[in-house]
Backbone as JSON Lines, residues from 0, in Angstrom:
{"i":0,"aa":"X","n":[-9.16,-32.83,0.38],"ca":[-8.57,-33.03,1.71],"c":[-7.36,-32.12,1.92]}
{"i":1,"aa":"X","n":[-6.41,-31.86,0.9],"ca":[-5.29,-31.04,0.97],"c":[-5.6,-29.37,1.04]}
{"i":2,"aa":"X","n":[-6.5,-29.08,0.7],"ca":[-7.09,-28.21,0.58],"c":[-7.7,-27.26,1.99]}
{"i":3,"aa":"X","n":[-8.87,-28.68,2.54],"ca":[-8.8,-28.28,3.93],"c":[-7.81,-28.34,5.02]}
{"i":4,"aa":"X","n":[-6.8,-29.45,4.5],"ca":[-5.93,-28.8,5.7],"c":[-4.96,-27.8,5.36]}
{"i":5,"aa":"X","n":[-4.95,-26.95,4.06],"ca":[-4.51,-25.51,4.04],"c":[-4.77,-24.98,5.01]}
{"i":6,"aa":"X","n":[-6.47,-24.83,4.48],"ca":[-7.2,-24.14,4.81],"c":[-6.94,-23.97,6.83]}
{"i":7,"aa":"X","n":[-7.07,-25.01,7.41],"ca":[-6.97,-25.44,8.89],"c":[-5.8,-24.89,9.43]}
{"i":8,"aa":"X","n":[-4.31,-25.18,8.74],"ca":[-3.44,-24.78,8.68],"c":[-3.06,-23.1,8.91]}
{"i":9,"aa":"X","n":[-4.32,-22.41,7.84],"ca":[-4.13,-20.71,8.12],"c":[-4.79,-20.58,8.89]}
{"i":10,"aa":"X","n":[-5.82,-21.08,9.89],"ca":[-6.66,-20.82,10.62],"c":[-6.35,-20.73,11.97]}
{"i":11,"aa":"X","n":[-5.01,-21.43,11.98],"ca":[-3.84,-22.18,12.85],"c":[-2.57,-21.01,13.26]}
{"i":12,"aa":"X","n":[-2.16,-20.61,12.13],"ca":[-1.43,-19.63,12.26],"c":[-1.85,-18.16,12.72]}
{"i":13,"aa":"X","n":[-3.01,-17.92,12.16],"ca":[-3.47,-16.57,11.79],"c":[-4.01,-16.53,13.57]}
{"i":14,"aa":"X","n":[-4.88,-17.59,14.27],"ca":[-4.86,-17.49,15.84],"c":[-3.37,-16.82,16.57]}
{"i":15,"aa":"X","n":[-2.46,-17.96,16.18],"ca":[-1.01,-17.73,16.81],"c":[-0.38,-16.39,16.74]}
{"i":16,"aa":"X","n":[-0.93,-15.86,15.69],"ca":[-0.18,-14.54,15.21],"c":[-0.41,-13.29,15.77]}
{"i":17,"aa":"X","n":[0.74,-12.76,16.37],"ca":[0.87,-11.56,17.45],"c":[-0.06,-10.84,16.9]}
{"i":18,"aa":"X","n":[0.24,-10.08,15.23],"ca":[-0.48,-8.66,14.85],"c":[-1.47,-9.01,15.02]}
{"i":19,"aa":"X","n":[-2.52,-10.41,14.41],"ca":[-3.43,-10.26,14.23],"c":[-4.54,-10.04,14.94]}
{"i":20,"aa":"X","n":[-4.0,-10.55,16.34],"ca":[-4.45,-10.37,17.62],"c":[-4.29,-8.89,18.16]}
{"i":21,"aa":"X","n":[-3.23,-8.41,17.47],"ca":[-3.53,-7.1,18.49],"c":[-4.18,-6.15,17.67]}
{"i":22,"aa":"X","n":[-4.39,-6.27,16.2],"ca":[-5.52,-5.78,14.88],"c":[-6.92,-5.77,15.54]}
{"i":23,"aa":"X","n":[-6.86,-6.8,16.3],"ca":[-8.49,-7.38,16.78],"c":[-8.88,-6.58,17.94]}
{"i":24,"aa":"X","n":[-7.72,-6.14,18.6],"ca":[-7.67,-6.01,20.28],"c":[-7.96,-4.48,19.39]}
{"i":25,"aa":"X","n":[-7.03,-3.46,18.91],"ca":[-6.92,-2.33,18.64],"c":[-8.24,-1.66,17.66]}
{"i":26,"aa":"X","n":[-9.0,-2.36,17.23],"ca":[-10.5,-2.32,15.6],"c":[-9.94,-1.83,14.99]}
{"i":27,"aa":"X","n":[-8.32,-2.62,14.25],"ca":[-8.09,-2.36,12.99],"c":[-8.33,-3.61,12.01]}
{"i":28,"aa":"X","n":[-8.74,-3.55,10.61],"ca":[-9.22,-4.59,9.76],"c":[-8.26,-5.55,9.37]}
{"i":29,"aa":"X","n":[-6.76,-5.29,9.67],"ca":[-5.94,-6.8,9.39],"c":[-4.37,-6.54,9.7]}
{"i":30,"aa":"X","n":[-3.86,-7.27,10.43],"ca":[-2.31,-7.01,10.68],"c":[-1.46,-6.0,9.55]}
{"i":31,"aa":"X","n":[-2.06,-6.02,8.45],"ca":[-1.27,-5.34,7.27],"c":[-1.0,-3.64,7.9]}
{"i":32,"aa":"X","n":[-1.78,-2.89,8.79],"ca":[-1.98,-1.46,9.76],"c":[-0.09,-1.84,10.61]}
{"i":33,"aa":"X","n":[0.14,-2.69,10.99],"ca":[1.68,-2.52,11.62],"c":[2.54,-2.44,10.82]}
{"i":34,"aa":"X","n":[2.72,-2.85,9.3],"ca":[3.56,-2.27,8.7],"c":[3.75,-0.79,8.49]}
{"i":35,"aa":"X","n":[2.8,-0.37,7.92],"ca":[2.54,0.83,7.79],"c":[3.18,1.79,8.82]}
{"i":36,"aa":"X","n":[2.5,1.2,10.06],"ca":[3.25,1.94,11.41],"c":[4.34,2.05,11.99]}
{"i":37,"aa":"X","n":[5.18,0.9,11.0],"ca":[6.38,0.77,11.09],"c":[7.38,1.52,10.41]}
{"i":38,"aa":"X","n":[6.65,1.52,9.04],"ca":[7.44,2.87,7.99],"c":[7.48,3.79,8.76]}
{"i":39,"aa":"X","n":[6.0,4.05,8.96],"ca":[5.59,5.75,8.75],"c":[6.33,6.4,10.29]}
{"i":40,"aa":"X","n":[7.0,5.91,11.56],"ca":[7.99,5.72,12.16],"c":[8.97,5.85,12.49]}
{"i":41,"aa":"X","n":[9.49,4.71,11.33],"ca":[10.86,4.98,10.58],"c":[11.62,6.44,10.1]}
{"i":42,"aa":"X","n":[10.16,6.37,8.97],"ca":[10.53,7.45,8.16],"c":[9.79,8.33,7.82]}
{"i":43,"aa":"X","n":[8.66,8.87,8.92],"ca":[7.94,9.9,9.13],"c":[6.94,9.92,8.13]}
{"i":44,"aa":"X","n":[6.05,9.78,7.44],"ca":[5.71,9.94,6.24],"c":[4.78,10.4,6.63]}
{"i":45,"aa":"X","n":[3.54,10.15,7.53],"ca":[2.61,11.16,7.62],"c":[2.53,11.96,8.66]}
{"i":46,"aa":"X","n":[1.83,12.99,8.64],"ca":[1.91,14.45,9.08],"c":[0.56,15.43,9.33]}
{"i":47,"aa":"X","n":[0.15,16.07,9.93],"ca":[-0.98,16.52,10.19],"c":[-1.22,17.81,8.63]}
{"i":48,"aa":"X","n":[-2.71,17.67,8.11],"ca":[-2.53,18.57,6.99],"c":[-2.39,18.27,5.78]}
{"i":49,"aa":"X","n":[-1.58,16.54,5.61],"ca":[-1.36,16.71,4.06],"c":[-2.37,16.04,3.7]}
{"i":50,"aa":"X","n":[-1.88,15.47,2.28],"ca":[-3.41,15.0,1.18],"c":[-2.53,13.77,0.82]}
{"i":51,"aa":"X","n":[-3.22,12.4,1.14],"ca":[-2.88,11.17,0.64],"c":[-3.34,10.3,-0.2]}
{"i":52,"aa":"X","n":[-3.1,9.52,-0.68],"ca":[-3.5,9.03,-1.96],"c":[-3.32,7.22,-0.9]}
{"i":53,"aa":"X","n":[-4.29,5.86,-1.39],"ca":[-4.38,5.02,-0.82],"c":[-4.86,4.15,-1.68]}
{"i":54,"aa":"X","n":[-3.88,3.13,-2.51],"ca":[-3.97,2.07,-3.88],"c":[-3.44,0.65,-3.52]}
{"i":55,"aa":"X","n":[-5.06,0.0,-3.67],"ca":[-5.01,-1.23,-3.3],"c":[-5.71,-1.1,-1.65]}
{"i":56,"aa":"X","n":[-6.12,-0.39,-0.88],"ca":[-7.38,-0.02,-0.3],"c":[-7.43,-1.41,1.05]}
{"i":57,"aa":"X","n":[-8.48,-2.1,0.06],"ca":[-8.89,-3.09,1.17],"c":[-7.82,-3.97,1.97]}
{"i":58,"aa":"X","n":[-8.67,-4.49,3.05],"ca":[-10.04,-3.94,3.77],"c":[-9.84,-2.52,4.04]}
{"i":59,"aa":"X","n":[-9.1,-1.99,4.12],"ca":[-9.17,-0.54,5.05],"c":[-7.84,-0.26,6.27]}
{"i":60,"aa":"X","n":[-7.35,-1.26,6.63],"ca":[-6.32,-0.93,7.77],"c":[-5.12,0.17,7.65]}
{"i":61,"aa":"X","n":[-4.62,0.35,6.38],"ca":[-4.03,1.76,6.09],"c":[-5.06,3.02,6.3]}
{"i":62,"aa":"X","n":[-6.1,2.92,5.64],"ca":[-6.49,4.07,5.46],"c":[-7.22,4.61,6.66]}
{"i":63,"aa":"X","n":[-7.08,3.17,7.95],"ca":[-7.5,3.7,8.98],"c":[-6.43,4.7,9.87]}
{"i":64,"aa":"X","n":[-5.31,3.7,9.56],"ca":[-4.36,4.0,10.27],"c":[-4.42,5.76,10.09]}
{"i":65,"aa":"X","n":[-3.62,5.97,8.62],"ca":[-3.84,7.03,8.05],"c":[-4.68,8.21,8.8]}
{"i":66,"aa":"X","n":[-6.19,8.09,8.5],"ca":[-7.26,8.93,9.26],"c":[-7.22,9.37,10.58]}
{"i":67,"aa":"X","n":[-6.39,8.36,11.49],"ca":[-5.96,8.39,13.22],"c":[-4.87,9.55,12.81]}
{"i":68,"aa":"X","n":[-3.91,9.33,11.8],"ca":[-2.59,10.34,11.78],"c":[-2.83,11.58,11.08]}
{"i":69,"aa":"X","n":[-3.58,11.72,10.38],"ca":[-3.65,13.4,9.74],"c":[-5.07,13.58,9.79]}
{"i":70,"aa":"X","n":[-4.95,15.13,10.7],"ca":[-5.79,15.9,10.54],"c":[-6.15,17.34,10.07]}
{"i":71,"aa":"X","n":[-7.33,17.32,9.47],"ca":[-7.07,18.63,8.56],"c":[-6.64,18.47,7.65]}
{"i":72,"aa":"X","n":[-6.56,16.74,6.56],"ca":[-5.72,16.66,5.62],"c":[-6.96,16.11,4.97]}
{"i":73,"aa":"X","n":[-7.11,15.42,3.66],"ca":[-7.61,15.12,2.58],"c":[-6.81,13.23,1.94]}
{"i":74,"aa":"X","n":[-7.81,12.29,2.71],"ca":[-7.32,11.14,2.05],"c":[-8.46,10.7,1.29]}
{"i":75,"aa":"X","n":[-7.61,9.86,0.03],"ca":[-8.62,9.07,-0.72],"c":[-7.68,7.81,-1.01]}
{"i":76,"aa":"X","n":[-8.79,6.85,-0.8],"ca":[-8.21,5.59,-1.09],"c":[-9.44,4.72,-2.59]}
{"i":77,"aa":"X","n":[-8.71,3.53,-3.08],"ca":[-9.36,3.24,-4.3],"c":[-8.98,1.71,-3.93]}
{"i":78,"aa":"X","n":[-10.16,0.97,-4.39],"ca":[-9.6,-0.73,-4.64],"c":[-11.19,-1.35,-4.9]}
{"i":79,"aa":"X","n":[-10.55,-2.23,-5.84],"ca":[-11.29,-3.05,-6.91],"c":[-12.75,-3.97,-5.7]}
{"i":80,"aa":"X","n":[-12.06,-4.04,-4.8],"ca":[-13.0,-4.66,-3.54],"c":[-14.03,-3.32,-3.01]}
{"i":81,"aa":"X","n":[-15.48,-4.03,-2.91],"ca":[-15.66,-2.82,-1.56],"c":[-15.33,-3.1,0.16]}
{"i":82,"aa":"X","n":[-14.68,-1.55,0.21],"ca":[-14.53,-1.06,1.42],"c":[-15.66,-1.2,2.37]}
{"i":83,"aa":"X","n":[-15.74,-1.29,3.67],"ca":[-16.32,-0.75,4.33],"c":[-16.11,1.07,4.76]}
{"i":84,"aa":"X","n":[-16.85,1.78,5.07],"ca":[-16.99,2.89,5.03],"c":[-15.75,3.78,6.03]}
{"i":85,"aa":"X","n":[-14.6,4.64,6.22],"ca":[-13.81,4.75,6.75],"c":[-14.1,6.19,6.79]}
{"i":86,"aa":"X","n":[-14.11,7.0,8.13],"ca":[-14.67,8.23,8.41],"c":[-13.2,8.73,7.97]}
{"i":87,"aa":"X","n":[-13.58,10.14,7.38],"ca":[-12.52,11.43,7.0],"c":[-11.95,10.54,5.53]}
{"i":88,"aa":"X","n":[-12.4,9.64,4.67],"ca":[-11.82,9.64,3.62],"c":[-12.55,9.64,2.47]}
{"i":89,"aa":"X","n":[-12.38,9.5,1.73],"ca":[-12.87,9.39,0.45],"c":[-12.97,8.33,-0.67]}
{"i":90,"aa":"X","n":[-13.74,7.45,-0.82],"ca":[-13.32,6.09,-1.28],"c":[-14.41,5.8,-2.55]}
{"i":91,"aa":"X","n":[-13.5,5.07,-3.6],"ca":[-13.56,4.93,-5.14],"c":[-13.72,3.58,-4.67]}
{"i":92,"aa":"X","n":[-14.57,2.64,-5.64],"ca":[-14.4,1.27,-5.96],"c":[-13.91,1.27,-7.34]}
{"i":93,"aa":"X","n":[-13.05,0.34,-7.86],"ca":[-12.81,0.29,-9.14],"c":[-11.09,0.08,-8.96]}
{"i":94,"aa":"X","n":[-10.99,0.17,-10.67],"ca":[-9.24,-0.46,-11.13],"c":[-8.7,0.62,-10.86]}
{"i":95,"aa":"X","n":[-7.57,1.06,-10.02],"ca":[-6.7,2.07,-10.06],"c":[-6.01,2.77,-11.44]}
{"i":96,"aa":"X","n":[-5.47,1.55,-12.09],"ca":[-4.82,1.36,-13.38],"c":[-5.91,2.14,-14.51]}
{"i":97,"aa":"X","n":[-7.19,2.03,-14.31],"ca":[-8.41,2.84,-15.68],"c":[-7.81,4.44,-15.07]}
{"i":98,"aa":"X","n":[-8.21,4.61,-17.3],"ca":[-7.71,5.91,-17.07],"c":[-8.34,6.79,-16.38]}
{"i":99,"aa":"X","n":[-9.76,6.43,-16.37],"ca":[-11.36,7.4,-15.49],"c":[-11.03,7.37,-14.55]}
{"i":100,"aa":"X","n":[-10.84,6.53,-13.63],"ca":[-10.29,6.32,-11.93],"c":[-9.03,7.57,-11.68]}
{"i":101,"aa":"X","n":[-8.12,7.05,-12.28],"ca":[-7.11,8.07,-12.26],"c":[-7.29,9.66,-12.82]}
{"i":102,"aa":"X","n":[-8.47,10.05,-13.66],"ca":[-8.51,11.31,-13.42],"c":[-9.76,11.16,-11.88]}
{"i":103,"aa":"X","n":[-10.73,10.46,-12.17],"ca":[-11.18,11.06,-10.62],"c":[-10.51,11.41,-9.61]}
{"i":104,"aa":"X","n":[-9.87,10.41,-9.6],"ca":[-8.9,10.57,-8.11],"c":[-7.66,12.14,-8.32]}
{"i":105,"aa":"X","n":[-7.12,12.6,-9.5],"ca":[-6.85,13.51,-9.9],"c":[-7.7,14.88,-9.22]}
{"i":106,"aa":"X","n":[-8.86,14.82,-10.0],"ca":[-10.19,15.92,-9.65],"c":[-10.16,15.78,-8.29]}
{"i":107,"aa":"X","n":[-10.57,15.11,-7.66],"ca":[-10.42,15.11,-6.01],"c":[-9.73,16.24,-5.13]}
{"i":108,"aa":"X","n":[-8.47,16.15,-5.88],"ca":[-7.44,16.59,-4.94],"c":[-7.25,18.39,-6.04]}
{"i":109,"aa":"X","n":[-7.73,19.59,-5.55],"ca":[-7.23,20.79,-5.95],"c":[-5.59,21.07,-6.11]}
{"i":110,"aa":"X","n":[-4.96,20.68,-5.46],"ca":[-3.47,20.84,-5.72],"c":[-2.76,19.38,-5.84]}
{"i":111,"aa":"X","n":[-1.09,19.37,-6.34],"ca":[-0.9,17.85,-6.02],"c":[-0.45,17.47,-4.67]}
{"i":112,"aa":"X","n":[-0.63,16.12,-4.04],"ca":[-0.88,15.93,-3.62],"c":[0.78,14.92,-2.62]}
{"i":113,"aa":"X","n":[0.64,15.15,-1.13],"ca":[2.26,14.69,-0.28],"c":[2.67,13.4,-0.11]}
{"i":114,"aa":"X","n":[1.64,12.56,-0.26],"ca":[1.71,10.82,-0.11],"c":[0.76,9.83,-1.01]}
{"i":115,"aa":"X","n":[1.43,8.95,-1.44],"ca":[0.89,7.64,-2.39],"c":[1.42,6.63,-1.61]}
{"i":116,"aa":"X","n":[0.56,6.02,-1.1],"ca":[0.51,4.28,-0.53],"c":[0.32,3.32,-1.23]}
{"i":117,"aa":"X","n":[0.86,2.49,-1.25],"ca":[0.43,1.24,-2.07],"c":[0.41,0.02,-1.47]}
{"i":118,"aa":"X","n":[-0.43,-0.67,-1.17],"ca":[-0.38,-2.27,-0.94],"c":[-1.11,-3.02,-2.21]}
{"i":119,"aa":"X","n":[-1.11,-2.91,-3.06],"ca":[-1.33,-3.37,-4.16],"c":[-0.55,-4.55,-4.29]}
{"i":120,"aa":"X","n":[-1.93,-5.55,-4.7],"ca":[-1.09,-6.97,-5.23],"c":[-2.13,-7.54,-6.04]}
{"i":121,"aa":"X","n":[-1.72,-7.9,-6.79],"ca":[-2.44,-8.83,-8.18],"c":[-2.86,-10.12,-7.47]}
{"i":122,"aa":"X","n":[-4.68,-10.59,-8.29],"ca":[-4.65,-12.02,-7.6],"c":[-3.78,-12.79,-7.91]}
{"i":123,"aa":"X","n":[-3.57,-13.92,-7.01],"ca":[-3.35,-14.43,-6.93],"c":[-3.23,-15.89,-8.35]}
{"i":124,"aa":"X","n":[-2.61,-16.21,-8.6],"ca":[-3.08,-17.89,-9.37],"c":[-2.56,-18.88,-9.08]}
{"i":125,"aa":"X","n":[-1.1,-19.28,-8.28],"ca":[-0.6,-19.93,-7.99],"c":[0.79,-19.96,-8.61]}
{"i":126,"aa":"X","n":[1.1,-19.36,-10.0],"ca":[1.99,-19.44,-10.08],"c":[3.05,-18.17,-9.35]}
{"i":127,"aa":"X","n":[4.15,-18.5,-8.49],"ca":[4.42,-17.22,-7.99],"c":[5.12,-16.23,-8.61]}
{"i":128,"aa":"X","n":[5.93,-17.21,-10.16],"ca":[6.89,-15.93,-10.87],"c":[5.74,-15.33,-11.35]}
{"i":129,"aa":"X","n":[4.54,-15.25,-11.74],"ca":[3.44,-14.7,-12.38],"c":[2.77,-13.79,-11.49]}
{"i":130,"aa":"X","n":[2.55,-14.02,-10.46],"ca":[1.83,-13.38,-9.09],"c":[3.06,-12.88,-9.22]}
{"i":131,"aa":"X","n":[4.51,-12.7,-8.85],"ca":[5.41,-11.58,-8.59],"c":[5.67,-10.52,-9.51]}
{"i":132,"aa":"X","n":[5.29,-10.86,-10.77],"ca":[5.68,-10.12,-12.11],"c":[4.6,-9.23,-12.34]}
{"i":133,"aa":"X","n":[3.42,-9.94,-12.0],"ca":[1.68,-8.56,-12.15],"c":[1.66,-7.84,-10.51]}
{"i":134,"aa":"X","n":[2.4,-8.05,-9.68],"ca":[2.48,-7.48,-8.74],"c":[3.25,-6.54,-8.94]}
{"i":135,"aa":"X","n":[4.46,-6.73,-9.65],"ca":[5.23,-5.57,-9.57],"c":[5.25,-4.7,-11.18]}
{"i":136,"aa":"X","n":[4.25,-5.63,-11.97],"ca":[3.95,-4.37,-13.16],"c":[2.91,-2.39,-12.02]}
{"i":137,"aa":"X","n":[2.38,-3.49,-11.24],"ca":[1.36,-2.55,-10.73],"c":[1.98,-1.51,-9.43]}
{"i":138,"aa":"X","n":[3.31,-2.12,-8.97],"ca":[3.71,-1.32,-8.47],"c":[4.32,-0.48,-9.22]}
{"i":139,"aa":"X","n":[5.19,-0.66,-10.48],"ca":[5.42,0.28,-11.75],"c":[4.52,1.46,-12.13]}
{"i":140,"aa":"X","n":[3.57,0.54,-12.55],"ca":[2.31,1.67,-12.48],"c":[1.79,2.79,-11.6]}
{"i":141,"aa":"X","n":[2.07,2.68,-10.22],"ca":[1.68,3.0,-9.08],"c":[2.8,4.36,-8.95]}
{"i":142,"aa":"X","n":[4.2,3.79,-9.28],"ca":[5.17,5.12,-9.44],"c":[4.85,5.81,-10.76]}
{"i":143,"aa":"X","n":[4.45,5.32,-11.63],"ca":[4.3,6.52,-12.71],"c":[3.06,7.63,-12.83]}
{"i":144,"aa":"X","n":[2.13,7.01,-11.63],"ca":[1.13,7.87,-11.53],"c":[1.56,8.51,-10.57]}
{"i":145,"aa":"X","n":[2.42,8.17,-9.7],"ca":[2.48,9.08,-8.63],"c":[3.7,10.19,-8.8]}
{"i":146,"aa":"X","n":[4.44,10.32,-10.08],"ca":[5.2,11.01,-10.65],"c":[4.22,12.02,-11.11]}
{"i":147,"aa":"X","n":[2.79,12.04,-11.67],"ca":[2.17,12.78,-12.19],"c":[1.49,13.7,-10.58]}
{"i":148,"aa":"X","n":[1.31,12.87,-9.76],"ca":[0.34,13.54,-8.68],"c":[1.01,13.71,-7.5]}
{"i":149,"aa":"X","n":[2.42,13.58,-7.46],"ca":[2.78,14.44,-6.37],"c":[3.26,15.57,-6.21]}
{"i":150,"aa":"X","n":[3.74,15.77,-5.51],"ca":[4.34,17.14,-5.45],"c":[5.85,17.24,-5.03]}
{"i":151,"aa":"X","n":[6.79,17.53,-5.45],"ca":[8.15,17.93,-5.35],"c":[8.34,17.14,-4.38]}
{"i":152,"aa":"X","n":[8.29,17.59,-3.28],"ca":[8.44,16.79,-1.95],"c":[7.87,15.63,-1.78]}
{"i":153,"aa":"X","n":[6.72,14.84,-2.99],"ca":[6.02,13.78,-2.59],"c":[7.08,12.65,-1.74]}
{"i":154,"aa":"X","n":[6.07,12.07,-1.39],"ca":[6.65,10.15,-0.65],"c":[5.81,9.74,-1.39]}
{"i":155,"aa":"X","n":[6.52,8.58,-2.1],"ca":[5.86,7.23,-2.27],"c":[5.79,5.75,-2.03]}
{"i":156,"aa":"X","n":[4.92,5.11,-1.05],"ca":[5.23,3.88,-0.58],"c":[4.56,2.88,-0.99]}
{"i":157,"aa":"X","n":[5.44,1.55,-1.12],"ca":[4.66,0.32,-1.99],"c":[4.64,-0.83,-1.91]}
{"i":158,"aa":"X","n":[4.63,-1.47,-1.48],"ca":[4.65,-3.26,-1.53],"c":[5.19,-3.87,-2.7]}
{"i":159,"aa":"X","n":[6.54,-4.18,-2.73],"ca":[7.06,-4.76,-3.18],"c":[7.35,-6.56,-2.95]}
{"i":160,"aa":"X","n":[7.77,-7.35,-3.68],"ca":[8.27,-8.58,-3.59],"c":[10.14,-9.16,-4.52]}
{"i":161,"aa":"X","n":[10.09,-9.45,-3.45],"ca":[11.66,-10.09,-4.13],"c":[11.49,-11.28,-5.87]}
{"i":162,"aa":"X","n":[12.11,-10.6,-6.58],"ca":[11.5,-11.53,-7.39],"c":[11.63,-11.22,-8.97]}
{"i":163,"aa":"X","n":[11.16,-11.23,-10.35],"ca":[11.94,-10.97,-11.49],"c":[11.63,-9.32,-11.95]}
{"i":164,"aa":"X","n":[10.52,-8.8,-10.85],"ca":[10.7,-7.24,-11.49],"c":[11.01,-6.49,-10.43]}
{"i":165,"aa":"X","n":[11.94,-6.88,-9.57],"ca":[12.39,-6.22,-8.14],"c":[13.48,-5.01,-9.03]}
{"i":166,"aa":"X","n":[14.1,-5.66,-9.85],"ca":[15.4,-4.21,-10.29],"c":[14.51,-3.66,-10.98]}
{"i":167,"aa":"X","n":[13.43,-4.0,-11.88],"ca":[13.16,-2.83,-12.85],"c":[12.33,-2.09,-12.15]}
{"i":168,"aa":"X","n":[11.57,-2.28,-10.74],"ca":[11.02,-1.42,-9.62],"c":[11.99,-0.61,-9.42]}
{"i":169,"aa":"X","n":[13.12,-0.95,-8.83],"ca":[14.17,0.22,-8.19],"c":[14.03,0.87,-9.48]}
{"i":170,"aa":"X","n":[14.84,0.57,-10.67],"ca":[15.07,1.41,-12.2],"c":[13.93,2.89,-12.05]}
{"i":171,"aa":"X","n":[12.67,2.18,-12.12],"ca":[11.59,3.26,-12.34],"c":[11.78,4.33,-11.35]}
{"i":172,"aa":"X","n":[11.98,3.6,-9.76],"ca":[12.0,4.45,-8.6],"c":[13.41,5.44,-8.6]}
{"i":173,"aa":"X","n":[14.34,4.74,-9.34],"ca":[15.72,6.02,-8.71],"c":[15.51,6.86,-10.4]}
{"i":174,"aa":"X","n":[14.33,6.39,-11.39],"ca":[14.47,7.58,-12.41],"c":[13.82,8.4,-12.31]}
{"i":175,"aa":"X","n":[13.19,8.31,-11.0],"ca":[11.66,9.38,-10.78],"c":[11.73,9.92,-9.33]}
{"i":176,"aa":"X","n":[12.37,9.38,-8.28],"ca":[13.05,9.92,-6.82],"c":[14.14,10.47,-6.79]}
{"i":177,"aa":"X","n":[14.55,11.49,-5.96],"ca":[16.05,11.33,-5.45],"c":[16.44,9.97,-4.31]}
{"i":178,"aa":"X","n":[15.21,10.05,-3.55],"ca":[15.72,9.05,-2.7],"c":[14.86,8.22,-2.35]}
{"i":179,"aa":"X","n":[15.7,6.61,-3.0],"ca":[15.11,5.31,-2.65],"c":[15.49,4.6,-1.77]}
{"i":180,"aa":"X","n":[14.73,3.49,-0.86],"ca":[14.61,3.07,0.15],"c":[14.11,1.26,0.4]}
{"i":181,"aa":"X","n":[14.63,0.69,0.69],"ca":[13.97,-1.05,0.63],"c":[13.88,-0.9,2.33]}
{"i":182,"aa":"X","n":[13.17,-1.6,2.55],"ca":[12.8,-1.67,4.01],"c":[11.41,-2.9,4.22]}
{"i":183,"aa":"X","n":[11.94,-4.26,5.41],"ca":[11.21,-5.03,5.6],"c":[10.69,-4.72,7.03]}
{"i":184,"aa":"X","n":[9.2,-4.67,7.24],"ca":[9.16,-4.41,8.61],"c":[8.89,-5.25,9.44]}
{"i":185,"aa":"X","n":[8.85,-5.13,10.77],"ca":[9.2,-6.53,11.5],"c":[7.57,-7.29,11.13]}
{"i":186,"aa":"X","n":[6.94,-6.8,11.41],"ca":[5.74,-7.17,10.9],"c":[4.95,-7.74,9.79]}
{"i":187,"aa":"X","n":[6.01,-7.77,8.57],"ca":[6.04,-8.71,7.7],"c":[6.73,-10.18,8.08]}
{"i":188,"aa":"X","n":[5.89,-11.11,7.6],"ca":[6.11,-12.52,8.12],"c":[7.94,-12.88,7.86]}
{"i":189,"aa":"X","n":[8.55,-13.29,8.46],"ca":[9.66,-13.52,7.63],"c":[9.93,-14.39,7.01]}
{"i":190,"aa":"X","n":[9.22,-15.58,6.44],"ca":[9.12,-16.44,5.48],"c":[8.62,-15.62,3.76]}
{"i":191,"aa":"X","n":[7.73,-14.63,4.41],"ca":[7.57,-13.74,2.83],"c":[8.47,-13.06,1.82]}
{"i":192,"aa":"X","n":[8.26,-12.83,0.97],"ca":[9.11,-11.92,-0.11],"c":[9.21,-10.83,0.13]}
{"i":193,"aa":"X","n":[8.28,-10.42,0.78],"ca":[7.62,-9.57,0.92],"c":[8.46,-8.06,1.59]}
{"i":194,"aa":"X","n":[8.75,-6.83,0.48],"ca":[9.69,-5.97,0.92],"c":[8.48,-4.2,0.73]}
{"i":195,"aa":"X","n":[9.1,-3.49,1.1],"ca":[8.36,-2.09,1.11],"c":[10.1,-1.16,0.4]}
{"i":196,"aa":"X","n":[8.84,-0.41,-0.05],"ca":[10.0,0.84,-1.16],"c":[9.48,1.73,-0.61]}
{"i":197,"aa":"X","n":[10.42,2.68,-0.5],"ca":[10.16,3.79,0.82],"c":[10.65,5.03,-0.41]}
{"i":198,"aa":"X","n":[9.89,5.73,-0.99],"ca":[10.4,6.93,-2.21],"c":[10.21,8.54,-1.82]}
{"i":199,"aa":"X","n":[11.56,9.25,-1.92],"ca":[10.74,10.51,-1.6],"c":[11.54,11.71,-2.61]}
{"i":200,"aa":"X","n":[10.99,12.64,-2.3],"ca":[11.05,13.54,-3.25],"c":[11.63,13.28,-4.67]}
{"i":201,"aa":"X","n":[10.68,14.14,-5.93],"ca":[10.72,14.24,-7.05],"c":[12.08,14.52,-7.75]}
{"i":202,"aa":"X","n":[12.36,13.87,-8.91],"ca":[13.55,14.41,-9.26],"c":[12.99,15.49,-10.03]}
């Protein structure tokens, strides 16, 4: 019984909810596309021409977004879910984190490469210091690959959460950026933890 009225409960909200409605109105796959649009905005990140990198994937609403904003550029996105099919990109099923994935996605790209996205989040189990701690091992992960595959000038952006590996995120990010960035966008719920790391150029 508690269960379904979760369940009723998100079914409840998720109607009420501005993005999700205008996700629906606009054929993008889930409110998560207005954050994005909110960075990338902010703080310019994409650009006609470059080559992006897209971890943690599903459904697709970045990498749509993405495809609307650069042209003439080279995206690939990767996630453990399948995608539905997203014109102008390039899409891996599988663990980001395997070492095979990460050279494919390597091979892909002839030079390195101007942007790494991340919405990456670990399932879920209920416990949340546990869900916050494999969330943010993987955003760790997410900067040390993208130390290998960007380029001088790279950006790297990520989904972060407030929570016990929030400093050792920054740590990794200001030993591998010049310049780091926390930023909540309005479009994140404000009951969530839920923060974005905004990284750019290589040290």
């Amino acid at each position: 019984m508690a269960k379904n009225k979760i369940s009723k409960n998100w079914i409840n909200k998720q109607k009420r909810d501005l993005y999700v409605r205008k996700s629906k109105k606009e054929g993008y796959r889930s409110r998560a596309v207005y954050k994005i649009q909110e960075i990338d905005e902010k703080y310019r990140i994409l650009k006609n021409g470059i080559s992006l990198i897209d971890l943690g994937s599903a459904p697709g609403s970045w990498s749509q977004y993405a495809a609307k904003k650069i042209k003439n550029g080279k995206i690939l996105s990767i996630d453990t879910q399948d995608v539905d099919k997203i014109k102008n990109t390039f899409q891996i099923k599988g663990d980001f984190t395997d070492i095979n994935n990460q050279k494919k996605i390597k091979n892909y790209f002839p030079n390195k490469v101007d942007v790494v996205l991340s919405d990456m989040a670990a399932n879920t189990t209920g416990n949340k210091y546990l869900d916050s701690t494999s969330t943010g091992e993987l955003c760790i992960s997410a900067i040390k690959f993208s130390k290998e595959i960007l380029n001088s000038k790279g950006i790297f952006v990520s989904k972060i959460f407030m929570g016990a590996s929030f400093h050792d995120i920054i740590n990794e990010a200001k030993k591998t950026f010049n310049e780091v960035r926390i930023y909540k966008p309005e479009a994140s719920r404000k009951e969530s933890k839920e923060n974005f790391i905004i990284c750019k150029n290589l040290l």
